[in-house]
matplotlib code that plots the C-alpha trace (Angstrom):
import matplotlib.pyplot as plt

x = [70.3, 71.8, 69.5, 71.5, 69.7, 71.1, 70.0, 71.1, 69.8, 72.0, 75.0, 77.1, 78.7, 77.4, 80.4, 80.8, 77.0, 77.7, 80.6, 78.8, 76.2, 78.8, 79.9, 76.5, 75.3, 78.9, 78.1, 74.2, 75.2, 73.5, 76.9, 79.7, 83.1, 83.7, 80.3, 80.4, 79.0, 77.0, 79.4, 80.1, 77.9, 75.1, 75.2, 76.1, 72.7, 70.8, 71.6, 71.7, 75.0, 78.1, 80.2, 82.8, 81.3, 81.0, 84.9, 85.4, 83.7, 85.0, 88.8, 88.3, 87.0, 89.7, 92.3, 90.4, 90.9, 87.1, 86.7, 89.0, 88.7, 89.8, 90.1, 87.9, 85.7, 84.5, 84.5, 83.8, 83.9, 87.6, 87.9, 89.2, 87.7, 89.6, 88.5, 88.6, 91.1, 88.4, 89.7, 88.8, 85.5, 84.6, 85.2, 83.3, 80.2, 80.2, 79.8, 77.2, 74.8, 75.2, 74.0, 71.1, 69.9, 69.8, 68.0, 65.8, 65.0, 64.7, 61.6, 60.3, 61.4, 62.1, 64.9, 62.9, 61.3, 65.2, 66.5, 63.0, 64.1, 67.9, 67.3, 64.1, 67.4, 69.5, 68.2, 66.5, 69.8, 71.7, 69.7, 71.3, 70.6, 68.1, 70.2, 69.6]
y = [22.7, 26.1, 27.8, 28.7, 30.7, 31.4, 34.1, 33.6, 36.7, 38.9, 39.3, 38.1, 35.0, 31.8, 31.0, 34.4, 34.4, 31.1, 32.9, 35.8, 33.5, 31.5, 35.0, 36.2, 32.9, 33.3, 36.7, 36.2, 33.5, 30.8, 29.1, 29.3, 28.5, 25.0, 23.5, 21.6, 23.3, 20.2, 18.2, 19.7, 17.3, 17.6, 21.4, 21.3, 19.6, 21.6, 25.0, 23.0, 23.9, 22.4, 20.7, 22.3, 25.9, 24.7, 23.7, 27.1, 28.6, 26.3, 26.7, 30.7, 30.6, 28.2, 30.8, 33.4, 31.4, 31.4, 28.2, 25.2, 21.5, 18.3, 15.6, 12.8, 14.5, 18.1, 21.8, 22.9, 27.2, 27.3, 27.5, 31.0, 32.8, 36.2, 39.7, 42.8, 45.7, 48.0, 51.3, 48.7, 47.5, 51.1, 52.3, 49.2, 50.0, 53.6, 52.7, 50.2, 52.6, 55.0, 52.4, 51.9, 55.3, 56.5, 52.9, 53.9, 57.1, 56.1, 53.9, 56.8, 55.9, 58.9, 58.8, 57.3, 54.6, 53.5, 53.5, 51.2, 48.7, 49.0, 48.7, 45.4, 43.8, 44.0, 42.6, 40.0, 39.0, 39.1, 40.2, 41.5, 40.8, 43.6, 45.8, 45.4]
z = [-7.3, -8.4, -11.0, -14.1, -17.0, -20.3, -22.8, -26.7, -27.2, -24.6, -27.0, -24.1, -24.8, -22.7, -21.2, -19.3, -18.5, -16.8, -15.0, -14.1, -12.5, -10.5, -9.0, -8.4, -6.5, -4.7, -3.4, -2.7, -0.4, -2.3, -3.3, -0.1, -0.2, -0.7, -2.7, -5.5, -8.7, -11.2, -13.1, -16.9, -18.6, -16.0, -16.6, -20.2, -20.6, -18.8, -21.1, -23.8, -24.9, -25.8, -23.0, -24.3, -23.4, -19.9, -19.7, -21.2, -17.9, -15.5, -16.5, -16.3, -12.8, -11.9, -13.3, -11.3, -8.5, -7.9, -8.0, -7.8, -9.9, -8.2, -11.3, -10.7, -8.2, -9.8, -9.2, -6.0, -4.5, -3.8, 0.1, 0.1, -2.9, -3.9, -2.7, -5.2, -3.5, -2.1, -4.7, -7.4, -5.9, -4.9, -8.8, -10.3, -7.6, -8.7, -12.3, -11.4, -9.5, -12.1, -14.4, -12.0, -11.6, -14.9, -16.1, -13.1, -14.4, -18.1, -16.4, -14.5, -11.3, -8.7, -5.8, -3.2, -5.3, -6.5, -3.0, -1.6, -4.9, -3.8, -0.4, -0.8, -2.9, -0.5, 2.1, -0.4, -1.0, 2.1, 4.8, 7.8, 11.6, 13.1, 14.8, 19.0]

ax = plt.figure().add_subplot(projection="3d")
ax.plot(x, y, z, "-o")
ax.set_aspect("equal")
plt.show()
């Protein structure tokens, strides 16, 4: 079972933290094309939120085409989930290492203590073959 979390605190609403969740587990590998995500209630229940909050996030992802609901059966990682055009991936990557390193250096954190973090996520999250 996917783990979900939701912070009431964040200032982001819940719906788009359970969207952003659904991407993450989609591009750490932990959700692939084609699984089924828990049914609304089952998931609702679990946050403790609203059904309705749930539908909310499941009928933006839809729209996004990120994932895809078969009545009757669920929501399920549609099959062939969209890919960002690289200038628009490469701009949004930019701004999120420049978020990194100056929250890194806020902490204290020098250059080769940020790139050992950067590099222990990566292959946390999708580890590569060793190269032969």
């Amino acid at each position: 079972m996917l783990l979900f979390q939701i912070d009431p605190h964040s200032g982001v609403p819940v719906y788009r933290q359970v969207m952003d969740q659904v991407r993450y587990h989609l591009a750490a590998g932990t959700l692939a094309p084609g699984r089924q995500l828990p049914s609304i209630r089952e998931l609702a229940r679990s946050l403790a939120v609203n059904p309705a909050t749930i539908v909310k996030a499941y009928s933006e992802l839809a729209h996004l085409n990120i994932i895809e609901i078969r009545h009757g059966r669920g929501a399920f990682i549609h099959p062939d989930p969209p890919v960002m055009p690289a200038d628009e991936r490469r701009a949004r990557l930019r701004q999120l290492t420049n978020q990194l390193v100056v929250e890194a250096r806020q902490l204290g954190a020098g250059e080769k203590e940020i790139r050992d973090a950067l590099e222990q996520t990566l292959n946390e999250i999708n580890p590569e073959p060793p190269e032969t």
